[in-house]
ZAMARGU-4260 file (C-alpha; in steps of 0.2 Angstrom, whole numbers, plus 5000, padded with zeros to 4 digits):
<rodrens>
0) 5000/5000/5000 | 5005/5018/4998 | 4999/5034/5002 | 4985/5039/4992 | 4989/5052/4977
5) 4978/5064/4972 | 4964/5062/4960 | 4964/5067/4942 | 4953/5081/4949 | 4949/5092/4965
10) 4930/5086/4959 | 4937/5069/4957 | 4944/5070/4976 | 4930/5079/4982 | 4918/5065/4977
15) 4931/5051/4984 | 4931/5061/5000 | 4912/5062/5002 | 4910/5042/4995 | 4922/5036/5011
20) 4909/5044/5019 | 4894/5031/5014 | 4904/5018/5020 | 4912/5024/5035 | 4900/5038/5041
25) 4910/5051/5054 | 4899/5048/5069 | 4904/5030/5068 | 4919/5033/5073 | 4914/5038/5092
30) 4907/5020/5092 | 4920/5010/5097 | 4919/4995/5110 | 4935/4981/5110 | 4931/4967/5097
35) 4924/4950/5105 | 4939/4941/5101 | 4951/4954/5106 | 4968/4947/5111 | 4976/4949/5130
40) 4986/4967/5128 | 5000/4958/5137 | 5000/4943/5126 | 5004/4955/5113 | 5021/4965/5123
45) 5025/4948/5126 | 5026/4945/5109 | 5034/4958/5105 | 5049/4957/5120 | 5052/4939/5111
50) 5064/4950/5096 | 5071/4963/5110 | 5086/4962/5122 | 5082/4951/5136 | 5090/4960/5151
55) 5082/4976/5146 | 5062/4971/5143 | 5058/4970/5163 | 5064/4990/5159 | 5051/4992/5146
60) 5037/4983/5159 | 5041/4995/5174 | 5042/5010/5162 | 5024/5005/5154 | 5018/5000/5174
65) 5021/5018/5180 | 5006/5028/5173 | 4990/5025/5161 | 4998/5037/5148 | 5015/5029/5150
70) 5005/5013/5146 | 4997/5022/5129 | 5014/5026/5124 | 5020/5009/5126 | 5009/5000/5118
75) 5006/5007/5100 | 5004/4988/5095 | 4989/4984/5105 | 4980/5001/5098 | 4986/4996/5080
80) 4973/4979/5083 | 4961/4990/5090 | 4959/5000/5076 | 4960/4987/5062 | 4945/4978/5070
85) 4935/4993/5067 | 4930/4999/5046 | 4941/5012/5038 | 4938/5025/5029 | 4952/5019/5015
90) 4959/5038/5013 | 4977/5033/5012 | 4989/5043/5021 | 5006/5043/5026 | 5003/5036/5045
95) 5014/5042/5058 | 5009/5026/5067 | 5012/5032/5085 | 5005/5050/5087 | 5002/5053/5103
100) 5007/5069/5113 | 5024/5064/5116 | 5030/5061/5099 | 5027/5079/5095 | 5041/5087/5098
105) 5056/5103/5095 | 5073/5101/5084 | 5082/5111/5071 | 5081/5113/5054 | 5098/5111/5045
110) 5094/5130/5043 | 5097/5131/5062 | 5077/5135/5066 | 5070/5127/5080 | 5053/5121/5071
115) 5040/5109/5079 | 5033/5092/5070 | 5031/5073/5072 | 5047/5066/5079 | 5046/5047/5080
120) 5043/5035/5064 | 5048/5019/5072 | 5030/5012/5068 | 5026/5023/5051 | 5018/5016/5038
125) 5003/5020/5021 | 4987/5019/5031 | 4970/5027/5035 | 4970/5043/5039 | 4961/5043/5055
130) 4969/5030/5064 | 4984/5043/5067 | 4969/5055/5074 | 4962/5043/5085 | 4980/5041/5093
135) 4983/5057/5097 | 4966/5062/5106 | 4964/5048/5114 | 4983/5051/5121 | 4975/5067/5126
140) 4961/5062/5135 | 4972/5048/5145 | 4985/5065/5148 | 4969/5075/5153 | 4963/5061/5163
145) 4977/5057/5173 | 4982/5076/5178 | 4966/5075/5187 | 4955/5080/5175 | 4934/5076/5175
150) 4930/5066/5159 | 4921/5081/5150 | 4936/5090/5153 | 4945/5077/5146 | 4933/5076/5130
155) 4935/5097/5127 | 4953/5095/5126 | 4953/5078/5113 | 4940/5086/5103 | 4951/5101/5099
160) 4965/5091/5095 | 4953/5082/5080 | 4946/5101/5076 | 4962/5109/5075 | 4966/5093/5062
165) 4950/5095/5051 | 4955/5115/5049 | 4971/5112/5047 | 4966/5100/5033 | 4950/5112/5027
170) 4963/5124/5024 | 4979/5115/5017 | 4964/5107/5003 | 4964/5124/4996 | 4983/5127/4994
175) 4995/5122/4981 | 5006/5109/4981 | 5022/5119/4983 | 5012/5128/4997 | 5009/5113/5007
180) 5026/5105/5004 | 5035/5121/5011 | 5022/5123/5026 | 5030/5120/5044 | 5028/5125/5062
185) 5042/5137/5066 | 5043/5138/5084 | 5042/5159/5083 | 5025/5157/5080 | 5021/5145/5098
190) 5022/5160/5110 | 5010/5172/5102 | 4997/5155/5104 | 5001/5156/5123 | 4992/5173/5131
195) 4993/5170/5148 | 5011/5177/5157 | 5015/5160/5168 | 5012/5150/5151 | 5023/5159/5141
200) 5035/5159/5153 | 5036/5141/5153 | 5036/5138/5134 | 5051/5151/5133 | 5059/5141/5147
205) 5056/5125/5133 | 5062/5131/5118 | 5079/5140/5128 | 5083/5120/5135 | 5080/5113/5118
210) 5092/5126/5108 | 5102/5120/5122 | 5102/5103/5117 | 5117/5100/5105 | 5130/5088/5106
215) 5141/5099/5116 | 5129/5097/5130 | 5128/5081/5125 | 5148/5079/5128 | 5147/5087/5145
220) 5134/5076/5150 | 5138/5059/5143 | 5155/5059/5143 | 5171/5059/5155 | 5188/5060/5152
225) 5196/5042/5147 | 5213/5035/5152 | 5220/5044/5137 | 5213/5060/5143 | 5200/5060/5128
230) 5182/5061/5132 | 5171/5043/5134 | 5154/5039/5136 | 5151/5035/5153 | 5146/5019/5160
235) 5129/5020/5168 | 5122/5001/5168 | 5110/4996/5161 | 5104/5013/5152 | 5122/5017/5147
240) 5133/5004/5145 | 5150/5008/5134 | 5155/4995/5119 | 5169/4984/5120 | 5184/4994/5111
245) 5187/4978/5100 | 5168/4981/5094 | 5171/4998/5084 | 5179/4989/5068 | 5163/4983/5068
250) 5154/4998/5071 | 5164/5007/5056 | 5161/4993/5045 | 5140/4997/5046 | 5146/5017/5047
255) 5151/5013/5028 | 5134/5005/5025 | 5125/5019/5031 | 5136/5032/5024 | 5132/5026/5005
260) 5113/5030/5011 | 5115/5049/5013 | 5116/5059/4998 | 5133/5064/4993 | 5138/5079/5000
265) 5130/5074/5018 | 5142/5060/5016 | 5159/5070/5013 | 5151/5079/5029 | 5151/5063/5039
270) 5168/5060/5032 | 5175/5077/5043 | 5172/5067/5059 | 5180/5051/5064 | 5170/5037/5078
275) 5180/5039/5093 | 5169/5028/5105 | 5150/5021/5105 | 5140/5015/5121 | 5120/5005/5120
280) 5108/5017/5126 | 5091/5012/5133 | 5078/5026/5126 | 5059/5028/5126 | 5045/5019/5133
285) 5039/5006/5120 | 5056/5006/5111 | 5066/5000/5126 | 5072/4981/5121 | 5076/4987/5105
290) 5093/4988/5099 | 5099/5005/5099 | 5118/5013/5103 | 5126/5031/5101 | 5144/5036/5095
295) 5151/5048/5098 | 5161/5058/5084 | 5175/5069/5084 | 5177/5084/5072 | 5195/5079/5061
300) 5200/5099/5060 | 5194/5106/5074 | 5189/5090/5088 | 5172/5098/5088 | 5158/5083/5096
305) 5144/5074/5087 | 5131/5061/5093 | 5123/5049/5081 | 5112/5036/5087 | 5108/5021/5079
310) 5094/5012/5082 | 5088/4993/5077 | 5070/4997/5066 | 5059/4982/5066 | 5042/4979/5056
315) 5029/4992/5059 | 5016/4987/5072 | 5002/4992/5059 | 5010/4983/5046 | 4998/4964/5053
320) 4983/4976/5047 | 4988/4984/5032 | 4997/4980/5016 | 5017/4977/5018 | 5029/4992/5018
325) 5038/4995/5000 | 5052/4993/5008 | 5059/4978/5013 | 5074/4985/5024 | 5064/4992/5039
330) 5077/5006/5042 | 5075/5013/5025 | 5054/5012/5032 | 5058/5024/5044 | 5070/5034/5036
335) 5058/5037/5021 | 5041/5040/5032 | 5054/5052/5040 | 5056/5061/5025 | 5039/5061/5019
340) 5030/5066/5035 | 5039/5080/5042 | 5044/5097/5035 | 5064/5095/5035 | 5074/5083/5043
345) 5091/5078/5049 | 5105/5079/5038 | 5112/5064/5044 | 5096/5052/5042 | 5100/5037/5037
350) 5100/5018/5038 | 5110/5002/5038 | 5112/4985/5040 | 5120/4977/5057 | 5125/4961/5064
355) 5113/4947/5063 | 5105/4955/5047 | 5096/4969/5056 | 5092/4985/5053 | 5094/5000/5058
360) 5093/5018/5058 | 5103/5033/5058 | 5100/5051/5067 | 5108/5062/5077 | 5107/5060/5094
365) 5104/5079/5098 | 5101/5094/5089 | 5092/5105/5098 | 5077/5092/5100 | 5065/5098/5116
370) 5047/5091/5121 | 5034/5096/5131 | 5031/5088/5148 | 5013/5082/5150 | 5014/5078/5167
375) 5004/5091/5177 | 5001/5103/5161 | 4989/5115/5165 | 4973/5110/5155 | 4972/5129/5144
380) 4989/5123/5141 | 4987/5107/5137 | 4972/5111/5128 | 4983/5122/5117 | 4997/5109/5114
385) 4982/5096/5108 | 4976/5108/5093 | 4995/5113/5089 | 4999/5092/5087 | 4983/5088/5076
390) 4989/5105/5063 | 5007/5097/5064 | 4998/5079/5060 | 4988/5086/5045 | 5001/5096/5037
395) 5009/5079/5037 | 4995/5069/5030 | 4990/5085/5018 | 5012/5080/5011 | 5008/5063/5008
400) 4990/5059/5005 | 4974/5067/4995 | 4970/5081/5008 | 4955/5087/4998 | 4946/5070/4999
405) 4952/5069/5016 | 4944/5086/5019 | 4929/5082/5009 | 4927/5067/5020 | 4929/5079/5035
410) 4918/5091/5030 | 4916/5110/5036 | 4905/5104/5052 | 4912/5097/5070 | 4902/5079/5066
415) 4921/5069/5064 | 4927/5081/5081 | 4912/5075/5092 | 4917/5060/5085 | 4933/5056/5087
420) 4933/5065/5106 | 4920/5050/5109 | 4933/5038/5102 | 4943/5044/5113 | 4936/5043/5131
425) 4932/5026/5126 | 4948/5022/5121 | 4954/5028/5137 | 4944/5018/5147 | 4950/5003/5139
430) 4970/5011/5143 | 4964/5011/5161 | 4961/4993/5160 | 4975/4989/5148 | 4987/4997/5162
435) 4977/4988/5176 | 4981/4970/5166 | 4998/4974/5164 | 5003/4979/5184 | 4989/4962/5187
440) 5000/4952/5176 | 5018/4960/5186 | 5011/4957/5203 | 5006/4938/5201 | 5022/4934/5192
445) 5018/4932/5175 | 5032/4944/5170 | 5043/4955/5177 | 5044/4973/5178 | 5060/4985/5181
450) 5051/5001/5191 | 5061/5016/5190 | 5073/5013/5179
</rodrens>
């Protein structure tokens, strides 16, 4: 499957938009309830831990254990079943795969701006539009939710996030394709959004720490001076754990791999910086187990520091319900839905082939990258930061897909809002007892959970 092009005509699209919406009316998507023959959610992060580093999924258990919403992120997987038990809408889009608040985030473009998009592809893949909409509000009415707020709080706030999407979509239908290529959320437009002086003060705070966030603050914080006076990563088991020296040949041997993936002149860039030492990181939620190191380069002329992760890219979770990916190599996946789905990206994205035949993706480690903290956000804030992630989601699916019979489909009334803010206090509920499940299946043994780690 890929994303859907555009019709021979806006009438053409118009009338695709507006057929979808026979067979998958808008207000059915508020009627969700878990399929009959749903499968256990923990049966399915078993699955999963069965291809990850065994030492580090107890990590992954205790991370998921520690809140509903940590849950929801963890556990794209059992949302991809959810959703594929209920009809679609067939408008094709470029999916994120795993939008949820968290995955929205600050980094720079190669022009040095601080811009705001979608920062995680692990799980991207051609899919229906929607079910990327349904994972973010129903991540915000589980944020709402567990900062204490009443369920028609928590319904206010998810609905904006699918309103902010439709408009965002209404509006991109009616531009030109040059218009909606170039479109992005510079981060000079997020104060204006924010009126009142103690929020504002707290984005400021935000965007200052993430223009912060380079690899020389990555050297002072991940590093110490080794035994030849040059800086190494520090050990810090089992999050940070430094490589074996006799590992790097290695290492450099897939450095070449994913150096023939970058186009040419990003190469001769990578070829100004020489890999001095490289360390497994544990990151995320859901991606802990997974495979993923960083190395840590040093500038030929000048010594100057650069982070590059690398991390291991496995099938999509979505890709059980929909149509293979194109391509076959998993980090090239993510790379491309990358590339597709946000308005720049980094100039060292890439991908590779490691040991065992597994793949893996290329990125720097920092670059200026910032989120926001859900935890405890005021809800006028979080209320804001919902409608700014569903514009940043349709711009994304407005690149990739046909946004005018996506917007057709949507049409110029709240029906898909009410909707999908429905679809997502259900689907919080059923988080609630998804997390309950999986601290059920840790307490009587079944697996074992790391806390605080």
């Amino acid at each position: 499957m890929t994303a859907a092009a555009p019709s021979e005509s806006p009438a053409d699209s118009v009338s695709t938009g507006r057929l979808a919406r026979r067979a998958v009316p808008r207000s059915a998507h508020g009627k969700w309830a878990p399929a009959p023959d749903r499968a256990d959610p923990v049966d399915i992060l078993e699955a999963q831990a069965a291809t990850r580093v065994p030492e580090l999924v107890p990590i992954r258990y205790g991370r998921m254990a520690a809140s509903r919403f940590a849950f929801l992120r963890g556990a794209p997987a059992v949302m991809a079943a959810d959703l594929a038990a209920s009809p679609h809408t067939g408008l094709t889009v470029q999916l994120c795969g795993d939008a949820h608040l968290c995955n929205f985030g600050l980094f720079a473009s190669p022009e040095r701006a601080l811009l705001f998009d979608l920062n995680d592809f692990d799980e991207t893949l051609p899919g229906p539009f929607e079910w990327d909409v349904k994972r973010l509000a129903a991540s915000v009415a589980v944020a709402a939710r567990q900062n204490g707020e009443p369920d028609a709080t928590a319904r206010a706030v998810a609905l904006s996030s699918a309103r902010a999407y439709r408009l965002a979509m209404r509006r991109l239908a009616g531009l030109g394709e040059l218009d909606v290529w170039y479109e992005r959320v510079d981060t000079a437009e997020l104060l204006p959004m924010v009126r009142e002086p103690e929020y504002r003060k707290r984005v400021r705070a935000a965007l200052a720490k993430a223009r912060g966030r380079t690899s020389l603050h990555a050297l002072a914080k991940l590093t110490e001076p080794g035994p030849d006076g040059e800086p190494r990563i520090v050990s810090d088991p089992p999050l940070l754990e430094p490589m074996d020296p006799q590992d790097l040949p290695r290492l450099r041997q897939i450095l070449l791999d994913y150096r023939d993936t970058l186009a040419e002149e990003r190469a001769e860039l990578l070829d100004r910086f020489e890999l001095v030492h490289a360390a497994r990181k544990v990151v995320g939620v859901g991606s802990v187990g997974t495979r993923c190191h960083i190395g840590l380069f040093r500038g030929r002329a000048t010594g100057e520091p650069l982070f590059l992760q690398v991390k291991e890219a496995e099938r999509s979770v979505l890709e059980p319900h929909l149509a293979p990916s194109l391509h076959r190599h998993q980090g090239r996946r993510v790379v491309v839905g990358q590339r597709r789905l946000q308005a720049v990206s980094d100039v060292f994205l890439g991908w590779a082939t490691g040991p065992a035949g597994r793949d893996f993706y290329w990125r720097q480690l920092r670059d200026m990258k910032g989120s926001a903290v859900i935890e405890g956000m005021p809800t006028e804030l979080l209320d804001r930061y919902a409608e700014l992630c569903g514009r940043t989601l349709a711009r994304g699916h407005a690149r990739t897909g046909d946004r005018v019979a996506v917007a057709a489909y949507l049409g110029s009334g709240d029906a898909f809002d009410r909707a999908i803010a429905d679809f997502a206090l259900a689907y919080a509920d059923r988080t609630d007892a998804d997390h309950a499940a999986l601290t059920a299946a840790i307490d009587s043994g079944r697996i074992t959970a790391r806390p605080g780690v």
